[in-house]
KEMI-839395 format. One record per residue (C-alpha): residue in one letter; y, z, x. Coordinates in pm, whole numbers, padded with zeros to 5 digits, always signed. Example, Ala and Ser with C-alpha at 12.3 -4.5 7.8 and 13.67 -1.06 7.14 Angstrom:
2
A-00450+00780+01230
S-00106+00714+01367
//
This chain:
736
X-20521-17658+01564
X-20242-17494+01433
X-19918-17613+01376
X-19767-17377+01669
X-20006-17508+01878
X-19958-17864+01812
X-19592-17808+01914
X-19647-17617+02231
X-19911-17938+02349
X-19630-18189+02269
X-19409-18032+02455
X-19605-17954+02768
X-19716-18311+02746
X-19393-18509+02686
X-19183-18284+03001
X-18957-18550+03186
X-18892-18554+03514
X-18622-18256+03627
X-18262-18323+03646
X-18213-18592+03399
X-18024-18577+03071
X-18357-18546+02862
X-18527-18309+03091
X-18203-18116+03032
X-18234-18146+02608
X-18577-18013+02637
X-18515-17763+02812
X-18313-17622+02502
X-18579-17695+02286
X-18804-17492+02474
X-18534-17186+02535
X-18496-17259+02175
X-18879-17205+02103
X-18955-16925+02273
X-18646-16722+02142
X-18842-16763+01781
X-19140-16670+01943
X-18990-16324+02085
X-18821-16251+01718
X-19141-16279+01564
X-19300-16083+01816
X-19015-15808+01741
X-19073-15814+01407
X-19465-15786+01439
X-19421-15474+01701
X-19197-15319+01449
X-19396-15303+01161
X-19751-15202+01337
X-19521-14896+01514
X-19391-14832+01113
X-19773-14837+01011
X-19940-14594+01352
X-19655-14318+01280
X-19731-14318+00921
X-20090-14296+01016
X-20027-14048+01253
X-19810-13852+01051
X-20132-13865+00780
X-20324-13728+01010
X-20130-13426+01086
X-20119-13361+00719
X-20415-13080+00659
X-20665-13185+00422
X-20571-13051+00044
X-20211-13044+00060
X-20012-13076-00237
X-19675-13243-00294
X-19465-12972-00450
X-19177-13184-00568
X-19425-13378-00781
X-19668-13055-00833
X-19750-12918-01211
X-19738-12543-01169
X-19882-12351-01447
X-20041-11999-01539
X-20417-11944-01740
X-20374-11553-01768
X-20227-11251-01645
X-20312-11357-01307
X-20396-11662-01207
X-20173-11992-01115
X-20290-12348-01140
X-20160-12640-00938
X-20195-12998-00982
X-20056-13300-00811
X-20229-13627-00780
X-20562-13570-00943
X-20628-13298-00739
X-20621-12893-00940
X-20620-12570-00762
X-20702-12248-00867
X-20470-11933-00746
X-20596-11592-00817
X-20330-11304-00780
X-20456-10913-00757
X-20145-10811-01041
X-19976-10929-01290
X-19680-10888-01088
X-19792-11031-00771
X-19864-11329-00991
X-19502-11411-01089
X-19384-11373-00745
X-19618-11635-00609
X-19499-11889-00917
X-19132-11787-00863
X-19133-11872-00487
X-19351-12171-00561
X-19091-12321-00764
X-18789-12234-00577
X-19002-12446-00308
X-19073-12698-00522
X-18661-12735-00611
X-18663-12759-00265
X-18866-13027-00195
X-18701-13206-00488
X-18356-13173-00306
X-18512-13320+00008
X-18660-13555-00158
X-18294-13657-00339
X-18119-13642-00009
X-18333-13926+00093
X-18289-14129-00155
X-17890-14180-00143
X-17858-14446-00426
X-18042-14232-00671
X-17817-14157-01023
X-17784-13810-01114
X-18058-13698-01353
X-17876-13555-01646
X-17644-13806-01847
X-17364-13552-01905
X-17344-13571-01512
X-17339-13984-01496
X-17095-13977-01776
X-16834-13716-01548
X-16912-13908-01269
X-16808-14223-01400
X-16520-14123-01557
X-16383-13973-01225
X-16482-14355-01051
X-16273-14537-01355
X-15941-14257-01298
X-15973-14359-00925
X-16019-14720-00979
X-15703-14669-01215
X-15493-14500-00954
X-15616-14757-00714
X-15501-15035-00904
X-15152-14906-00934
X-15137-14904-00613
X-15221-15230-00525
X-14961-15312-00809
X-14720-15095-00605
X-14864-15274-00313
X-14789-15632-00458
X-14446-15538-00543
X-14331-15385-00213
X-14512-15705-00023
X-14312-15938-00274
X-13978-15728-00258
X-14000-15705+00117
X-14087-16067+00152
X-13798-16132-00075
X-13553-15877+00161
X-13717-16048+00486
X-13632-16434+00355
X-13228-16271+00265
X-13177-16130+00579
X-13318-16412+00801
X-13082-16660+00571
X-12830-16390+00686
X-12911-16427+01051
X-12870-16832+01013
X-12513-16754+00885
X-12224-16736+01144
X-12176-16412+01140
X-12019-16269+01509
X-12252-16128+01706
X-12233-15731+01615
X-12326-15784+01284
X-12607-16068+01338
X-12722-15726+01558
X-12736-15544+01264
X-12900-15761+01039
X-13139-15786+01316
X-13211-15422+01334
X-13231-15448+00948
X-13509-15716+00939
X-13686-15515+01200
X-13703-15178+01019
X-13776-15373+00717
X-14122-15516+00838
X-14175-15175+00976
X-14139-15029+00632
X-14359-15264+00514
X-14612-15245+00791
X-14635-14879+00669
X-14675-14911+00266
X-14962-15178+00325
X-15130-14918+00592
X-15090-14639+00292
X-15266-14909+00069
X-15558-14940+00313
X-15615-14548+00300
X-15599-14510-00028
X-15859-14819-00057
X-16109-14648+00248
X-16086-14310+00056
X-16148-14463-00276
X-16487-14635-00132
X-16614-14332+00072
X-16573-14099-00233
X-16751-14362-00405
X-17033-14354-00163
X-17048-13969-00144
X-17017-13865-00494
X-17334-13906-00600
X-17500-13675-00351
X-17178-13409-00373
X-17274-13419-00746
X-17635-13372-00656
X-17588-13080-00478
X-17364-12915-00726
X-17651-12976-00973
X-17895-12822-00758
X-17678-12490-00681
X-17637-12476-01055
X-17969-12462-01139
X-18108-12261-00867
X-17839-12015-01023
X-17979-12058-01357
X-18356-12054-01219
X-18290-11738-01017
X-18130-11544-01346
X-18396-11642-01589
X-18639-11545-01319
X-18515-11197-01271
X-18449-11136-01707
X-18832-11271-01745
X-18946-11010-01439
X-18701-10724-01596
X-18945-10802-01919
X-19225-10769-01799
X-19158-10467-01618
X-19091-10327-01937
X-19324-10438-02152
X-19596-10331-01842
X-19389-09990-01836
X-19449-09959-02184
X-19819-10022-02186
X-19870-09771-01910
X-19716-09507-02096
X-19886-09604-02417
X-20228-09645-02227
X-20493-09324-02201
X-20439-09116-01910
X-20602-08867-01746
X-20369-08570-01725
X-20470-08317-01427
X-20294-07962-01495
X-20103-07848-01190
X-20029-07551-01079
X-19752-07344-01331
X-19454-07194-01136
X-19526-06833-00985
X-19396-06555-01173
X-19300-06308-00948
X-18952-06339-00793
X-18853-06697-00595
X-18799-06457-00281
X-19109-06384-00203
X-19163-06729-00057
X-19004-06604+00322
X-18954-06696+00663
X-19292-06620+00753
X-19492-06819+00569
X-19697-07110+00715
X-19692-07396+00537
X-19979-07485+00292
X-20116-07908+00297
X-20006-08058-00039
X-20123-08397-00167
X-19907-08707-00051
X-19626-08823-00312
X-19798-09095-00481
X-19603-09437-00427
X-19635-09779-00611
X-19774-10001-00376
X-19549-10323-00521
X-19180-10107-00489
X-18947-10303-00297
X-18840-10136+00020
X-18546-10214+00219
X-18564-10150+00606
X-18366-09899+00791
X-18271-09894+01152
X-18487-09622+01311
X-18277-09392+01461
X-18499-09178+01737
X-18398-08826+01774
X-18187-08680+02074
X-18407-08412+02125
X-18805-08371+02178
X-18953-08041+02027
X-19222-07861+02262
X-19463-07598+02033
X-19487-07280+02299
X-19864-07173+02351
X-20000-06866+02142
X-19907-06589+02467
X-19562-06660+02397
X-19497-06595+02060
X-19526-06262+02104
X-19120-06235+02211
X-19031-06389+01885
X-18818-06191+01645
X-18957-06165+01334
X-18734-06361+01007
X-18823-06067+00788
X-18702-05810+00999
X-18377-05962+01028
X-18369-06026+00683
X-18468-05721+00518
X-18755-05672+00240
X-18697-05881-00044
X-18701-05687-00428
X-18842-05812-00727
X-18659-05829-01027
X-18797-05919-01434
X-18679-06201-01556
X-18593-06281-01925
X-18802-06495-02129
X-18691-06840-02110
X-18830-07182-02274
X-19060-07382-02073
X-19086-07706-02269
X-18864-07934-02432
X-18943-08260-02680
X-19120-08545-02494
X-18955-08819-02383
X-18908-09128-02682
X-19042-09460-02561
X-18748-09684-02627
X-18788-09993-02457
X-18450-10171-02362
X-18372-10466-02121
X-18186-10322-01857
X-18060-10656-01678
X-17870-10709-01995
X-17609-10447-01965
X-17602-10431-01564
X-17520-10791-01483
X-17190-10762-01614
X-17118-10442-01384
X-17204-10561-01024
X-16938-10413-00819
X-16786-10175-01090
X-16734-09810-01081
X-17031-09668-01286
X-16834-09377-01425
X-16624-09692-01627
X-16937-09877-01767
X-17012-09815-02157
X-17402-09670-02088
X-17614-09579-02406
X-17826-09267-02377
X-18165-09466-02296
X-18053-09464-01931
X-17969-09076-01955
X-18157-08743-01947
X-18027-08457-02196
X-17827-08307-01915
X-17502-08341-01811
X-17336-08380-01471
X-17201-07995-01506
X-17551-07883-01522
X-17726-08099-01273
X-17456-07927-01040
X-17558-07629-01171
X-17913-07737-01069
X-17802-07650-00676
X-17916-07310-00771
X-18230-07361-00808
X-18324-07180-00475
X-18056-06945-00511
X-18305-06680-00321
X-18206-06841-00021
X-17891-06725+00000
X-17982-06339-00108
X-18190-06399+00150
X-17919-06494+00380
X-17676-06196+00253
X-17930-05975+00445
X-17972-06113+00742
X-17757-05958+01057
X-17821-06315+01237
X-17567-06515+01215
X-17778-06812+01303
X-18058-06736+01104
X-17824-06726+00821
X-17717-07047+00912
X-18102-07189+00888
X-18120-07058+00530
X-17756-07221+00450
X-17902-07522+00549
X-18223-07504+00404
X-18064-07425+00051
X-17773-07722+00107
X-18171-07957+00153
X-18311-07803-00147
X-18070-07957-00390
X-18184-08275-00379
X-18572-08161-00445
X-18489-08207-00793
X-18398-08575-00763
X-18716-08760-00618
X-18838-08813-00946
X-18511-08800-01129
X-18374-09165-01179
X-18197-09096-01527
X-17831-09085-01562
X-17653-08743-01660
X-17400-08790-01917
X-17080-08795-01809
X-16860-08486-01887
X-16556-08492-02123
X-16249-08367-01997
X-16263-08027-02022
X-16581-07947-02077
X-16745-07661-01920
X-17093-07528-01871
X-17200-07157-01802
X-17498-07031-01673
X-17564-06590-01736
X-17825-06509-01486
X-17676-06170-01413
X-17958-06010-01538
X-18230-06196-01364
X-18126-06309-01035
X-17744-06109-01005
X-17520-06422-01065
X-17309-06582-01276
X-17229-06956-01256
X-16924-07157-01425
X-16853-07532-01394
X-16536-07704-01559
X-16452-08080-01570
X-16117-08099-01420
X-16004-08444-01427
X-16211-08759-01591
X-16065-09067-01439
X-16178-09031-01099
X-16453-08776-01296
X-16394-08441-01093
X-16595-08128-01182
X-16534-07760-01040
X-16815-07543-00958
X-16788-07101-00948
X-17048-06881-00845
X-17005-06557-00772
X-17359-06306-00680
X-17440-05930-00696
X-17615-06015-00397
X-17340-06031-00155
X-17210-06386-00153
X-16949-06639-00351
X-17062-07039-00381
X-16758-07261-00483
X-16696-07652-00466
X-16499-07932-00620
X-16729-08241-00640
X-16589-08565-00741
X-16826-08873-00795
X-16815-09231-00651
X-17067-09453-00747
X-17060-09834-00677
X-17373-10089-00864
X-17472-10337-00566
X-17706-10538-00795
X-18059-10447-00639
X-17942-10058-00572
X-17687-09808-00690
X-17508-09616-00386
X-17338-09235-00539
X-17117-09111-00283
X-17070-08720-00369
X-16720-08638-00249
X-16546-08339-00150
X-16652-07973+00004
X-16873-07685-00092
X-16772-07335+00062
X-17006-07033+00073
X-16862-06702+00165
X-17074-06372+00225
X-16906-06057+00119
X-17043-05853+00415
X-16984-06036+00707
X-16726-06262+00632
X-16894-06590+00708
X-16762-06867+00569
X-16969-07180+00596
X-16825-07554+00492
X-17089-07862+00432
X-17091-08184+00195
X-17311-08353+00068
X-17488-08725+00178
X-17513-09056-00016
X-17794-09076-00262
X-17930-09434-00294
X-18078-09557-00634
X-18336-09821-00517
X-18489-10148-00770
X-18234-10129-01034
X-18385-10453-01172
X-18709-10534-01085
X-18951-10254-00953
X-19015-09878-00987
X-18679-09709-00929
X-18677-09462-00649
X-18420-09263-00524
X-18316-09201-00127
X-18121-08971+00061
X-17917-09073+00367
X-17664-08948+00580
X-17538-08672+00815
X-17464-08303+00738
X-17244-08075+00924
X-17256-07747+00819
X-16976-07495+01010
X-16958-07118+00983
X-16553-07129+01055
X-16538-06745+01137
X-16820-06789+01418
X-16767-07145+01497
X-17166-07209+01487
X-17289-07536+01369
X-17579-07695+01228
X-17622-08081+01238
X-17843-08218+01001
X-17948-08599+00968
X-18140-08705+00618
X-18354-09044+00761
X-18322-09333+00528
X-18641-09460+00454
X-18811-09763+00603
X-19153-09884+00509
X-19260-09968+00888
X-19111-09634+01035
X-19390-09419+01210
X-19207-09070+01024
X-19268-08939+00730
X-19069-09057+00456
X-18758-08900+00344
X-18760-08668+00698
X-18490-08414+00789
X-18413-08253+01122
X-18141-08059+01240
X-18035-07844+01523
X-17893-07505+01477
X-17589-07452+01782
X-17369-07182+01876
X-16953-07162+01944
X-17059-07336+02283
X-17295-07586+02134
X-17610-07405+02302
X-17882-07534+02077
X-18086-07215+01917
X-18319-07333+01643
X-18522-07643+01529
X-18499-07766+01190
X-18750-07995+01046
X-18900-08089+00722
X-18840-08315+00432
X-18588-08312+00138
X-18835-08327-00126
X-19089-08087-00029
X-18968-07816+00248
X-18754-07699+00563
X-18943-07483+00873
X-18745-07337+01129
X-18783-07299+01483
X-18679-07099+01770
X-18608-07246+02103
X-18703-07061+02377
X-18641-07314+02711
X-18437-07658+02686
X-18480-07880+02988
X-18338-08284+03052
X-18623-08488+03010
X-18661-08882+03014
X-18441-09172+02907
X-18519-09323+02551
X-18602-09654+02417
X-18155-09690+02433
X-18155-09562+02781
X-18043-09208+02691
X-18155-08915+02851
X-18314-08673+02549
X-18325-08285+02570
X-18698-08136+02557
X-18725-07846+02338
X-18996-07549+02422
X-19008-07350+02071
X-19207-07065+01917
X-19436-07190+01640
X-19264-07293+01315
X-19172-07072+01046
X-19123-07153+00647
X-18744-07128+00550
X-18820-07313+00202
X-19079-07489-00013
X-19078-07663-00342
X-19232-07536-00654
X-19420-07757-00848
X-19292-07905-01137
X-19415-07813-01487
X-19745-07928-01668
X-19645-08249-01867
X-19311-08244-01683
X-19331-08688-01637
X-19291-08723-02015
X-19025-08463-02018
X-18762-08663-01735
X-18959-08475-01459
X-18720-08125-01513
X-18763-07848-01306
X-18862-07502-01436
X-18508-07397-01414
X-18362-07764-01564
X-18554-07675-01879
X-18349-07445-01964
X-18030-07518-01891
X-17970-07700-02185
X-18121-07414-02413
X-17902-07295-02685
X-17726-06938-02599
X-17508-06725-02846
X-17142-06644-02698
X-17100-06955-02485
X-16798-07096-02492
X-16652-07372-02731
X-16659-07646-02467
X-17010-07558-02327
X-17213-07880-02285
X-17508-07717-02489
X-17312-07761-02753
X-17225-08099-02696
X-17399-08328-03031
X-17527-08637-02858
X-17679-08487-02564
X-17864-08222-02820
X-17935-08508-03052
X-18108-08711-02746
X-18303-08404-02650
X-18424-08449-02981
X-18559-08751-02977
X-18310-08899-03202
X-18148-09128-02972
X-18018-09408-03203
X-17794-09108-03343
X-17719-08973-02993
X-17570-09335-02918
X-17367-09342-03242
X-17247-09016-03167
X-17176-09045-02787
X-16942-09357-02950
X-16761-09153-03166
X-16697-08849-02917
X-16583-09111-02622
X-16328-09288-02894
X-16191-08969-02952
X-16162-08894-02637
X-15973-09210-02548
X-15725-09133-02864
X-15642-08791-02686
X-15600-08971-02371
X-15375-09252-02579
X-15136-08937-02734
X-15085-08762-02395
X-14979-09065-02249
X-14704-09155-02525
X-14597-08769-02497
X-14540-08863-02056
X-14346-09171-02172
X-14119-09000-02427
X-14033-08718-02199
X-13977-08963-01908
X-13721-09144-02156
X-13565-08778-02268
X-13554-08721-01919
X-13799-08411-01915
X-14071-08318-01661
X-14437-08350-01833
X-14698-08173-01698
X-14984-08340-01814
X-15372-08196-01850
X-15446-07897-01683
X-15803-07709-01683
X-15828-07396-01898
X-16031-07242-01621
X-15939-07368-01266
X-15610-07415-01100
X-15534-07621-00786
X-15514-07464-00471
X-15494-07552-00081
X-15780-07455+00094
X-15702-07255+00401
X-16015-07333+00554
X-16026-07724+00510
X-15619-07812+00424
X-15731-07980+00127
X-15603-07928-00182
X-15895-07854-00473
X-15950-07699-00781
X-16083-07343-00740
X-16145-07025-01048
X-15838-06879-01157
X-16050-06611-01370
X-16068-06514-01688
X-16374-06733-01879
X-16595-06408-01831
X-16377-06199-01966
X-16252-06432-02275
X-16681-06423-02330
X-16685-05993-02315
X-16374-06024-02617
X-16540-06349-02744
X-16212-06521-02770
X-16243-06883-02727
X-15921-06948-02944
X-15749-07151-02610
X-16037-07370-02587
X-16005-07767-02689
X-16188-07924-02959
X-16312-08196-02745
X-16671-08226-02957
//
């Protein structure tokens, strides 16, 4: 028998009778006995609850899981992962290369994770780099130090008030008369208050000292772990900026297939009218790993009814209104320029010092650039100048404004592929483009003012209508994406009529700056207003979003009258074409998915305001330029002395040469700076001589208000055209 047992038998057996003073001792005994009993029987409860939760929790573990915070994580080949913990190895297989390093980037960023966790646990765990215990410890020993002289202080004041409260009770034994032993009193009393005080400051200072001491460890802990998830997450995104490169560079160094398209037509750009139905073309070809960022769908206000065939009948026809269009020979111009270096360069090296900087301001070197500059991809907004000769002709005032709005979408056709960066103009540099003889106009940009960068734009047509605008640049680098606000307004004016329409232009988005196929978007609202007529066009550019039903970069618009009667339908895309379409019935029909009632459209079938042309053979290895972008940097005799074709690094990158090009972009923005440096001292010694200064002003453009808009802008004073008839460029700047 056990030794428990033994005891219980003895003390059943030996029970005296109740109520004496024995039966009353073993009574306690027994309370006593069964009180150890009970703990034990705590304790035993306690640890076989400890042991079924862990069980349980076991068991609600699946089968094959890994620890990550004490996980190996490792990589064979190009794409597969390995994981070990434990004696237990699995094999990951990724479809890319890229795909890959996502999977081992978010695996270790969960394996940091689990490490944290696993620290926060574990609160008397020492920091893990010695640096760290060394810091920490010296902080303990300053606040042990202050602590000390504290309790030194402490010792004094106790010993000095001790010394004050013995005095004045000796003082209060004295015969003193009574007011003053009322004083002392008072004394004595705000004395042991004073000291009641210091000691409670002590105690603070004591209760702070121990619960930093208990805390610092895991404060330090968690600045650790901030520091290097920031260090983990930048060497992540400079290894992933490599390897795009190096798996851009081996795509354009690998074989490809090259499938001719279809060359430019040669007949005149006019021919493509109202009439024409659209033709299916092949879907833009997307990578399927480019980061997208949602949108908010936005549903339209309006619900467009096609009328049936017995209808259409009423329609007036676009090319009656607009008159027959006339073909005119064009001049010879170059179609090809030299391919495209491959230069590899890491691009998260220059832009992590510019998050959040104007990118006008950051030093760029010409691998990010195409051998254009800003001038002439503003000059590019002619590209589908036939619009608006179309447009002169037409006795519509709202079918005018269709093709005003179909020629304000085609200027960003040009930048879907586009994702180099123009060069930025020099301060007074201009750029001329002569196509009197082919198409009847004459175009003439200047750059007016280089810190905010400012560019005017003159176009005057043969054709019955006058294009100006003043467009200054604001661009802002977000880290993942580049936003380039386009500020200011463009006015067209048509000779006959009078019409004077007023539009600007929407934000252009610059998607995967770091990692990931750049792509550019267009977002944002246009309002386009013929101010003699009072007729308006809205037009809303979608942003993109990779779960939206539409198709991507969409554009619809509504063509209104002076009363705001809608009249036509606009619809299309931004990269690829604009149909219009005449309503012939409106009617209220049902609430939307926001509640609000949406107007149903019954129109005539669709007509073909614009459409693309395809872009040159070979045109990806020379920056994707349009027919008309190759030659706008194509050396002309009798240009003037400021004319960006004649500016050296730009030709020298069109070359091919680009380590020049950077050498000489250098040079020309140093001098540019000096001449910025000299007019500056020449303000400051006429402010001190008391003279006016009246700093830079274009050669070619003067500022004016705008009667239209009240703003005050930059708009052709004359004379460039005729200074070309003399060829007298002797009042030009040597700015190259």
């Amino acid at each position: 028998m056990s030794e428990q047992g033994k005891g219980s038998a003895s003390a059943s057996a030996a029970a005296p009778a109740p109520g004496s003073d024995t039966y009353k001792g073993w009574l306690f005994k027994w309370t006593n006995y069964l009180k150890g009993y009970q703990r034990r029987w705590f304790v035993l409860s306690n640890g076989l609850l400890s042991y079924y939760r862990t069980q349980a929790e076991m068991a609600h573990t699946c089968r094959g899981t890994i620890n990550l915070a004490t996980a190996h994580i490792d990589t064979e080949d190009a794409c597969n992962i390995v994981l070990s913990s434990g004696g237990r190895t699995y094999h990951l297989k990724a479809s890319t290369e890229v795909e890959r390093q996502r999977w081992v980037t978010a695996l270790e960023l969960a394996k940091a994770k689990a490490i944290r966790m696993m620290n926060d646990q574990s609160g008397d765990e020492e920091p893990t780099s010695q640096s760290d215990r060394s810091e920490i410890q010296g902080t303990l020993k300053i606040l042990v130090s202050k602590l000390d002289d504290l309790s030194t202080c402490n010792d004094l004041i106790a010993k000095h008030g001790a010394a004050l409260q013995r005095s004045l009770s000796e003082l209060e034994g004295l015969k003193v008369p009574v007011e003053g032993g009322e004083k002392i009193k008072a004394v004595n009393e705000r004395a042991t208050l004073f000291r009641i005080t210091s000691n409670a400051m002590i105690n603070a200072c004591r209760d702070f000292l121990d619960l930093a001491e208990t805390h610092s460890r895991r404060w330090q802990r968690a600045l650790q772990y901030e520091r290097e998830q920031r260090t983990h997450l930048e060497e992540t995104i400079e290894q992933l900026a490599k390897q795009h490169n190096s798996l851009e560079r081996a795509w354009r160094e690998a074989p490809t297939l090259v499938s001719s398209a279809p060359s430019a037509p040669t007949t005149n750009k006019g021919e493509t009218d109202c009439l024409c139905r659209p033709h299916k073309e092949e879907a833009s070809d997307e990578d399927e790993d480019t980061e997208y960022f949602d949108a908010m769908e936005d549903s339209p206000a309006f619900i467009t009814v096609t009328a049936t065939e017995n209808t259409q009948h009423r329609s007036v026809s676009h090319r009656g209104a607009c008159g027959p269009c006339s073909l005119q020979p064009r001049r010879q111009r170059r179609t090809h320029i030299p391919d495209k270096p491959n230069y590899s360069l890491n691009l998260w090296s220059i832009m992590k010092n510019c998050i959040g900087k104007e990118l006008s301001k950051i030093p760029m070197p010409v691998n990010f650039n195409e051998p254009l500059s800003m001038l002439q991809r503003l000059t590019e907004d002619l590209e589908y100048h036939e619009l608006l000769d179309k447009a002169a002709r037409c006795e519509s005032s709202l079918e005018q404004m269709c093709l005003v709005a179909a020629f304000s979408v085609s200027s960003y056709s040009t930048t879907v592929h586009r994702t180099a960066k123009p060069f930025n103009p020099l301060l007074g540099e201009t750029y001329e483009l002569d196509r009197l003889e082919e198409f009847g106009y004459r175009s003439l940009c200047e750059q007016v003012s280089h810190h905010p960068p400012a560019a005017a734009h003159h176009v005057i047509s043969q054709r019955g209508w006058t294009l100006w605008q003043e467009i200054t640049i604001a661009s802002k680098f977000r880290g993942k994406y580049l936003s380039i606000m386009p500020l200011g307004a463009i006015h067209l004016q048509f000779h006959a009529s009078g019409n004077h329409y007023v539009w600007r232009k929407v934000t252009s988005t610059v998607h995967n700056i770091i990692v990931g196929k750049l792509w550019i978007d267009q977002s944002g609202d246009i309002e386009i207003v013929n101010h003699r007529t009072k007729e308006t066009c809205q037009l809303k550019f979608s942003p993109y979003s990779y779960f939206s039903r539409d198709v991507p970069r969409k554009v619809t618009g509504v063509v209104s009258d002076s009363g705001g009667q809608a009249h036509y339908i606009l619809s299309g895309t931004w990269d690829d074409k604009m149909e219009s379409a005449k309503i012939i019935q409106s009617s209220r029909g049902g609430s939307g998915s926001e509640g609000k009632q949406k107007t149903v459209y019954q129109t005539l079938s669709p007509k073909l305001l614009w459409k693309k042309y395809p872009l040159p053979e070979n045109a990806d290895n020379m920056y994707y330029f349009s027919a008309l972008a190759l030659t706008l940097n194509e050396l002309e005799e009798g240009v003037g002395l400021t004319d960006s074709r004649l500016r050296p690094d730009q030709r020298l990158m069109e070359d091919g040469r680009w380590d020049e090009a950077n050498s000489e972009k250098q040079r020309l923005e140093e001098k540019q700076r000096a001449v910025r440096r000299r007019r500056e001292a020449e303000a400051s010694d006429a402010l001190d001589e008391g003279k006016e200064y009246e700093g830079y002003q274009p050669l070619w453009f003067h500022q004016r208000r705008d009667s239209v808009t009240g703003e005050t802008n930059f708009v052709y004073k004359g004379g460039y055209w005729e200074a070309k008839d003399r060829q007298d460029w002797s009042m030009c700047p040597d700015i190259f």
